[in-house]
C-alpha positions, -999 to 999 in steps of 0.1 A, spaced: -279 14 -68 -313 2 -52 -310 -16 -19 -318 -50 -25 -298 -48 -58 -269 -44 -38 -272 -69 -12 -284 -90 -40 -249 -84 -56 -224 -90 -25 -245 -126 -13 -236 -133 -50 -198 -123 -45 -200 -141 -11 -215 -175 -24 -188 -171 -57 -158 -171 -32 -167 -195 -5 -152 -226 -7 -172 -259 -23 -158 -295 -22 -147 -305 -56 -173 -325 -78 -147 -344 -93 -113 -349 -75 -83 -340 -99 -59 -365 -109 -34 -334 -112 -6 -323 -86 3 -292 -81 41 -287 -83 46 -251 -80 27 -220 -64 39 -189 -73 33 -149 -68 44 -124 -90 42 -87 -91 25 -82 -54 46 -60 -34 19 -46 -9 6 -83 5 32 -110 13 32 -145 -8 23 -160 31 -11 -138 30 -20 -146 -4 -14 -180 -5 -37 -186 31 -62 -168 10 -71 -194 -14 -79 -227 -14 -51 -242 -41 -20 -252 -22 8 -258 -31 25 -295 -24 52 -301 1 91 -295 -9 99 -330 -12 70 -337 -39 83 -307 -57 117 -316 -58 123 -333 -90 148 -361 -72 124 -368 -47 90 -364 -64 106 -393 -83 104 -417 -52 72 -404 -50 82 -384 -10 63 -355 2 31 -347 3 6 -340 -26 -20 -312 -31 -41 -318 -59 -57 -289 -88 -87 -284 -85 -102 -261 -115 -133 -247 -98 -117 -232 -70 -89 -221 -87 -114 -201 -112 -127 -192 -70 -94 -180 -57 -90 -151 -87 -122 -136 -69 -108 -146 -32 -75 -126 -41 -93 -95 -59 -118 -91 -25 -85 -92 -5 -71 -64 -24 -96 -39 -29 -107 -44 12 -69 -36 12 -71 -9 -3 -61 -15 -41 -94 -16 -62 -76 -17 -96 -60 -43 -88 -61 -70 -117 -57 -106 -109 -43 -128 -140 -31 -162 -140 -6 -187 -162 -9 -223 -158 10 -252 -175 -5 -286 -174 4 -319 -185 -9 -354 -176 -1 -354 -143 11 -322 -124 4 -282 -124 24 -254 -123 1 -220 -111 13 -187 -114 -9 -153 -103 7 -126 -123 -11 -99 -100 -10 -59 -112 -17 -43 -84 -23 -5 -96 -25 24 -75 -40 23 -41 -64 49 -22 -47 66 2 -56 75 38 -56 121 34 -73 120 68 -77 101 104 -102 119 124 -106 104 161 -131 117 177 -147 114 214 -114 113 234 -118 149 248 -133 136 280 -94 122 289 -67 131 303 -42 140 282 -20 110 292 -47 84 284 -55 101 247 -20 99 236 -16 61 248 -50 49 233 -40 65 200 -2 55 195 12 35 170 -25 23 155 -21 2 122 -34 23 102 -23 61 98 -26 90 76 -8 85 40 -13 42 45 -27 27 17 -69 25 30 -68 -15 43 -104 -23 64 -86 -45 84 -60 -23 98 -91 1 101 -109 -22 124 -75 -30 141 -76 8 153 -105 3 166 -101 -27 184 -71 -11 198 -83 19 213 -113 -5 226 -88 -28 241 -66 2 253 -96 16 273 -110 -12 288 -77 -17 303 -75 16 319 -108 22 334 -136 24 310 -147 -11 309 -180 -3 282 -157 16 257 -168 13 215 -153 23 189 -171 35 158 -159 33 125 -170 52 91 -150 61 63 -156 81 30 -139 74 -3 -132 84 -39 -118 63 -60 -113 83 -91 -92 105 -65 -77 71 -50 -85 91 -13 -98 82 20 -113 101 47 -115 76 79 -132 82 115 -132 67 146 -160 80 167 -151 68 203 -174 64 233 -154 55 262 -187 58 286 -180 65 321 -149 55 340 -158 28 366 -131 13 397 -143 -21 410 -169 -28 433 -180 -58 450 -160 -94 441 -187 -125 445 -171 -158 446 -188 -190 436 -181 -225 434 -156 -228 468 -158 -260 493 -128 -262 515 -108 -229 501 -117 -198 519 -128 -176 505 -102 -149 519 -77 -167 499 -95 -161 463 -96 -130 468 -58 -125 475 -50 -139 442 -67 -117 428 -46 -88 412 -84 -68 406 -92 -54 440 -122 -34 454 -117 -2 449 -88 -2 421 -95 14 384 -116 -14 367 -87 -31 337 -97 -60 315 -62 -69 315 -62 -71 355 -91 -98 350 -67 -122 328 -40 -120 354 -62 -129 382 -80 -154 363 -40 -172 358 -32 -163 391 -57 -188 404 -47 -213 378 -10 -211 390 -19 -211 427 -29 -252 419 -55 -249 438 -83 -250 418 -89 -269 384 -112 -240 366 -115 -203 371 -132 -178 352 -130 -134 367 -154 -114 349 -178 -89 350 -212 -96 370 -231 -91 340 -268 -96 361 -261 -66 385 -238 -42 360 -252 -16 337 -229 -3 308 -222 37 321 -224 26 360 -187 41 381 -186 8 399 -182 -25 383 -197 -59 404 -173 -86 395 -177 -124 396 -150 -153 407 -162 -192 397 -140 -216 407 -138 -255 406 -115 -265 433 -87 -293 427 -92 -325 447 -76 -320 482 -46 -346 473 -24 -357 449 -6 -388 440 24 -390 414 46 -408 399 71 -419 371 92 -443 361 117 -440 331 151 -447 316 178 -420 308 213 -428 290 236 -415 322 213 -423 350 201 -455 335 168 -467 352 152 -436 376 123 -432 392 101 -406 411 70 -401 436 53 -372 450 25 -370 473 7 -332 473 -17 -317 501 -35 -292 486 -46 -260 514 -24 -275 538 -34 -265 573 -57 -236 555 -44 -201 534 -41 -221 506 -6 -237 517 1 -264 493 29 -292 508 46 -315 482 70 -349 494 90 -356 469 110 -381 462 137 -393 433 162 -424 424 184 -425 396 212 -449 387 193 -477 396 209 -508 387 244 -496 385 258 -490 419 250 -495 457 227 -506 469 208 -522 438 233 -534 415 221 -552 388 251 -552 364 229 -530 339 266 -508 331 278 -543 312 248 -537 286 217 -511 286 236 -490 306 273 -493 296 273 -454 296 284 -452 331 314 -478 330 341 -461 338 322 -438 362 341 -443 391 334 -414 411 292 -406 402 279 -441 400 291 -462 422 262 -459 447 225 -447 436 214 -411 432 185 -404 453 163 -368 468 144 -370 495 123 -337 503 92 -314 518 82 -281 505 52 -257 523 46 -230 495 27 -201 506 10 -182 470 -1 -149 474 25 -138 499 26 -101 505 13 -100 468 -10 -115 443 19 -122 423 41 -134 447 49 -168 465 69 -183 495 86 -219 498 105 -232 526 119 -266 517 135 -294 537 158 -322 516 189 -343 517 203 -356 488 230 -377 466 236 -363 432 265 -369 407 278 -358 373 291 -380 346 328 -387 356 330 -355 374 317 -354 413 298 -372 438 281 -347 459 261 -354 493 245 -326 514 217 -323 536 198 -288 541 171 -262 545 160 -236 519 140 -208 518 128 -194 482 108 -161 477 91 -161 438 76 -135 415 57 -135 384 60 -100 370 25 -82 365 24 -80 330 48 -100 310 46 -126 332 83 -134 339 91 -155 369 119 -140 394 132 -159 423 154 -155 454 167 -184 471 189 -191 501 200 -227 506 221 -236 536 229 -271 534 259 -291 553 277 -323 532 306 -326 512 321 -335 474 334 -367 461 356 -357 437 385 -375 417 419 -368 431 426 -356 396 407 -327 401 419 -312 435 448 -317 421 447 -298 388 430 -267 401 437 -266 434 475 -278 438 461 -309 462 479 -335 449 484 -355 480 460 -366 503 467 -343 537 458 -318 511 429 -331 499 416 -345 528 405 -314 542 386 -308 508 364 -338 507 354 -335 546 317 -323 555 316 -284 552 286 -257 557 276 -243 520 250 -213 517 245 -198 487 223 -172 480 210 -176 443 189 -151 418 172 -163 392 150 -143 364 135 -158 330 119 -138 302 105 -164 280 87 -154 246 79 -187 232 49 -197 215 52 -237 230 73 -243 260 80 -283 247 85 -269 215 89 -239 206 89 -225 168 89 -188 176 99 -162 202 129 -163 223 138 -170 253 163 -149 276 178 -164 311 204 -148 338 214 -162 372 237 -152 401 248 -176 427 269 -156 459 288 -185 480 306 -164 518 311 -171 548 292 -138 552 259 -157 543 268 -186 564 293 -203 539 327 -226 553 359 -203 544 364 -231 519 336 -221 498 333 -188 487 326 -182 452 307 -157 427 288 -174 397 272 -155 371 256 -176 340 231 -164 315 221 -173 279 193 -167 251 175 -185 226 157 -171 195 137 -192 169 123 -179 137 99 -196 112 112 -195 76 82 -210 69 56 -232 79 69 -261 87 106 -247 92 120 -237 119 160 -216 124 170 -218 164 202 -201 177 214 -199 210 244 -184 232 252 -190 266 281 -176 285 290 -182 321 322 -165 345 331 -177 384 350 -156 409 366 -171 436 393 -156 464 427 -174 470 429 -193 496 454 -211 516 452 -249 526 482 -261 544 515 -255 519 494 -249 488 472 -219 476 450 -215 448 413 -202 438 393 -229 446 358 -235 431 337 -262 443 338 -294 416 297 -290 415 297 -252 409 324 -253 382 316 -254 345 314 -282 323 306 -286 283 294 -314 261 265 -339 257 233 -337 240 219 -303 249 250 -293 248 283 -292 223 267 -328 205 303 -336 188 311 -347 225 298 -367 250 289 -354 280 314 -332 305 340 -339 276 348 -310 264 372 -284 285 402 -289 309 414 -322 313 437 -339 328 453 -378 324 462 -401 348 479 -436 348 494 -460 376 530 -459 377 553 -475 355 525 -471 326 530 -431 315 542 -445 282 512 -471 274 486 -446 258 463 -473 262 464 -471 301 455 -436 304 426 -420 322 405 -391 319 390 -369 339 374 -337 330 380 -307 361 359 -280 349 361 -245 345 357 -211 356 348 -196 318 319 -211 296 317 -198 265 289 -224 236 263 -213 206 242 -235 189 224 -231 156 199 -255 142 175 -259 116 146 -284 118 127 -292 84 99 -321 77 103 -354 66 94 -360 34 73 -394 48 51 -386 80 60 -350 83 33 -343 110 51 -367 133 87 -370 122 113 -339 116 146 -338 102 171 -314 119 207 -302 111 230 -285 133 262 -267 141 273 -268 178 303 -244 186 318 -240 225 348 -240 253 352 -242 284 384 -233 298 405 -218 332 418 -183 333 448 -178 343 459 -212 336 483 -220 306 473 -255 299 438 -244 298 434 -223 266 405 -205 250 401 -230 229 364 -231 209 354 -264 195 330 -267 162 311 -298 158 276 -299 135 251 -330 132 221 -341 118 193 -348 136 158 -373 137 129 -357 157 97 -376 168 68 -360 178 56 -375 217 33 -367 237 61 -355 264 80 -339 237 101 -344 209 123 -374 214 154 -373 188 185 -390 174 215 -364 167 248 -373 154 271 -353 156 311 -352 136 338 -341 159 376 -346 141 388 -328 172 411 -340 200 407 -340 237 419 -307 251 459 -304 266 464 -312 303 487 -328 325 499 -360 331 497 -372 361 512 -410 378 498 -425 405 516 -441 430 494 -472 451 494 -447 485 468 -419 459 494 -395 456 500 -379 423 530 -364 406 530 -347 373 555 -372 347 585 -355 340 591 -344 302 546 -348 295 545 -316 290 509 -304 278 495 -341 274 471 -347 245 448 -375 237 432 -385 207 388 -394 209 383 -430 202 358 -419 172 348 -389 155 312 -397 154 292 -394 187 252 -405 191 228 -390 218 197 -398 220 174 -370 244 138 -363 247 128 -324 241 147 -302 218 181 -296 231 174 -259 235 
């Protein structure tokens, strides 16, 4: 075939499968989109392929199309007759020439139903892989730049995993030294034999380390402190990858606002042994102002301000004040009455808000300390912080946290040791119940001001596509918090706590998403002796609680787990008059699994989600407390935000409160188990519970 004959001939192909808009708009929906006979290409590729689409789920279902839900896609006959060529191109560059394209479609009035009967005959075959130009490695570097490539020897000939090979080996090189690697590709085939010869004539040019780093664009930043963010170094092998990480590395430091590492293009020539780099930089304004304002359901109206000094005192030290206040309106000092309407979640919350929550704190963080990669923060705060029903915990204290991002997958580590000095406001209930306190020269020594240090390990490995909302990856979490009075810790508390969990979410489609998640949790603690009683005693804070909305949903929050009941004396036979209080755990044991579909009205903005939340939290070693695992699923509403999605779940829990014991106060405090309780039960007062959250609840 002549020259311009043939490049005559492929514009024509090109022009005959690029898209056109429609001359006349079809009155015509199309109501299904199917794929038959193609085993070697998924429905997914095929159907991004062309331009016919298929119409959402709800305008296909037949009860829903009737309310006229969902979204429609219209026929359009020219580029359907345009989407046979698009799918034959697709498969012969995939290596299936014969392939035959046919089509059956059913009209009427008003919809379409398309169906590509596709026969994809037999494909070339890849008899040989020749890679050639790799003898100048070491033997090390040719088997890594040639392992696992798409395409290999017996594969059916596809030109895009051929020019995936190369682009891996290119990639591949450039990330171990060679930064002006090619990759050449040619290939040789007979399709009356259905074989291919391919052959990938590399040229990795010289090998090349880096040379001198330039930095542009810096004010007040020195420029000492660029360059130790910088994982690429003077002297180390030259790696494109290297060049990403200390182009985020400079992004994470917060010290600058745009940062582009690359090659020094003006004084580098492609086969030169030393490469010239180039930093630019925009530097963030010296100082920061922040702040929020916001409502949640448990801490009611909440509020927070930060100021930020950016290269605090010089090498890049950024200092943060921070401050927080939650609970406003419900308890000292500014109580507005707010729990007797918007905020009638935390009635009854007699130990966590009867005074306002509040953080006060400075933080000095140090990037780039010892390493590109890593950072130091020493932290000053005092604090008042509650949980629902649970604890009222004030502490003062110093902490010192060492972080990490690993080199290349990026996980964040940390190390932190937190010496603080304050004490826990618990319920008497739950000194009692765990502990054996019932009666206040027990407790008493309990609730007094005590030294806490903890030292606390932290490591993340998330594999998420969206970190506000995620539709595929996972995302995998373990920590360990060591409480002695080795470290610095009162005698009092001494605990180990090990916690961890996982989330996975998998697309079933496009606009469906399957989430699962387990998380597990165990505490250690010694006996210890406290005037006439002994017992393993675990801090209320520390301890383990279930329930709420990113949680076990069919409860409400801290509900689920050991409990135990209390009422005033002369009242252990009015249900009515009794009183819960949840004590924790040393045992967490809760899976999730939830499916999140589109509305059939607005489906870019609104979801629909249903659930199954399954979970216990429970006390070894304690008979009251058993292994009991509570299932509860739900339906969900989820609204897309720009902070996230915000969402309605309701959740169906027939299940009673857990057994505990009955306890009667007398009016000095003192508790004393009622005689003949035995494992006290009490029923929920509905089997229906609401939360409303922003952000997915995992």
């Amino acid at each position: 075939m002549r020259p311009g004959r043939a490049i005559a001939g492929l514009l024509a192909v090109l022009v005959s499968a690029a898209p056109i808009p429609a001359q006349e708009e079809s009155e015509r929906v199309v109501r299904q989109l199917n794929f038959e006979g193609n085993n070697a290409i998924r429905d997914e590729v095929l159907a991004a392929a062309i331009v016919t689409t298929n119409s959402s789920w709800f305008a296909r279902a037949f009860f829903f199309r009737s309310l006229g839900l969902g979204a429609k896609r219209f026929f359009d006959e020219e580029e359907f007759r345009r989407d046979v060529v698009r799918l034959s191109v697709l498969y012969k560059r995939s290596g299936y020439p014969d392939a035959v394209i046919d089509t059956l479609v059913q009209r009427d009035p008003e919809n379409v139903y398309v169906t590509f009967r596709i026969t994809e005959g037999e494909p070339i075959r890849v008899t040989s892989l020749d890679i050639t130009g790799l003898d100048s490695l070491v033997a090390w570097l040719r088997r890594r730049s040639t392992l696992d490539l798409p395409l290999q020897v017996g594969d059916p000939f596809n030109r895009y995993d051929m020019q995936a090979n190369a682009d891996s080996i290119t990639q591949r090189l450039r990330d171990r030294g060679y930064p002006s690697a090619r990759v050449f590709t040619a290939f040789e085939s007979n399709q009356e034999a259905k074989t291919a010869k391919v052959t990938l004539d590399v040229d990795p040019d010289g090998r090349a380390e880096i040379g001198r780093i330039g930095v542009v664009g810096v004010e007040r930043v020195d420029t000492a402190v660029v360059r130790k963010l910088l994982v690429a170094r003077t002297g180390r092998r030259y790696s494109q990858e290297e060049l990403f990480d200390s182009q985020r590395n400079l992004y994470e430091s917060d010290l600058f606002r745009f940062a582009t590492v690359n090659i020094d293009s003006a004084s580098y020539r492609p086969g030169d042994s030393v490469v010239p780099l180039i930093v630019q930089v925009n530097e963030s304004k010296p100082r920061r102002i922040r702040g929020g304002f916001g409502y949640a359901t448990y801490d009611c109206f909440r509020g927070s301000l930060g100021w930020t000094s950016r290269d605090f005192l010089g090498a890049g030290r950024i200092l943060e004040l921070t401050s927080r206040v939650s609970k406003v309106g419900v308890g000292d000092p500014v109580d507005w009455g707010l729990d007797q309407n918007i905020c009638r979640t935390s009635r009854g919350d007699s130990v966590g808000s009867a005074q306002a929550n509040y953080y006060l704190g400075a933080s000095l963080r140090r990037p780039a300390f010892l390493s590109p990669n890593n950072a130091i923060t020493l932290s000053l705060f005092t604090e008042r912080r509650s949980e629902y029903k649970v604890y009222l915990r004030r502490e003062s204290g110093v902490s010192i946290a060492l972080t990490r991002t690993t080199p290349r997958r990026r996980n964040p580590l940390s190390l932190t040791y937190t010496l603080t000095y304050g004490r826990t406001e618990a319920s008497a209930l739950s000194f009692c119940s765990v502990f054996g306190a019932c009666t206040s020269d027990v407790v008493t020594p309990l609730r007094r001001n005590l030294v806490l240090a903890t030292l606390t390990a932290l490591a993340t490995f998330p594999r998420v596509n969206s970190p506000i909302d995620p539709t595929r990856g996972s995302i995998r979490s373990v920590e360990l918090t060591h409480s002695s009075k080795y470290i610095g810790s009162s005698s009092l508390q001494q605990f180990t706590r090990l916690a961890g969990g996982m989330s996975w979410y998998r697309p079933l489609s496009r606009d469906v998403v399957l989430s699962w998640r387990v998380r597990a949790g165990l505490i250690f603690s010694p006996t210890l002796d406290v005037g006439e009683v002994s017992g393993a005693f675990i801090p209320p804070d520390q301890r383990f609680y279930a329930g709420g909305a990113n949680d076990v949903r069919g409860f409400e929050r801290n509900e689920l787990g050991p409990v135990i009941y209390v009422v005033r004396a002369g009242f252990a036979n009015i249900p009515d008059s009794v009183r819960v209080a949840a004590t924790g755990g040393n045992t967490l044991l809760v899976g999730n699994v939830e499916l999140r579909v589109p509305s059939p009205i607005f489906s870019s903005r609104l979801r629909l989600a249903t659930f199954v939340d399954a979970g216990g939290v429970w006390q070894r070693q304690d008979n009251l407390s058993g292994r009991l695992i509570r299932v509860t699923p739900g339906v969900g509403i989820r609204i897309a935000t720009p902070l996230g999605p915000a969402r309605l779940d309701v959740a169906y829990n027939p299940n009673k409160l857990q057994p505990g014991t009955l306890f009667e106060a007398d009016p000095d405090g003192n508790l004393t188990p009622v005689p003949g309780a035995g494992a006290y039960v009490l029923a929920r007062e509905r089997r229906y519970t609401f939360h409303i959250a922003v952000g997915q609840a995992f």
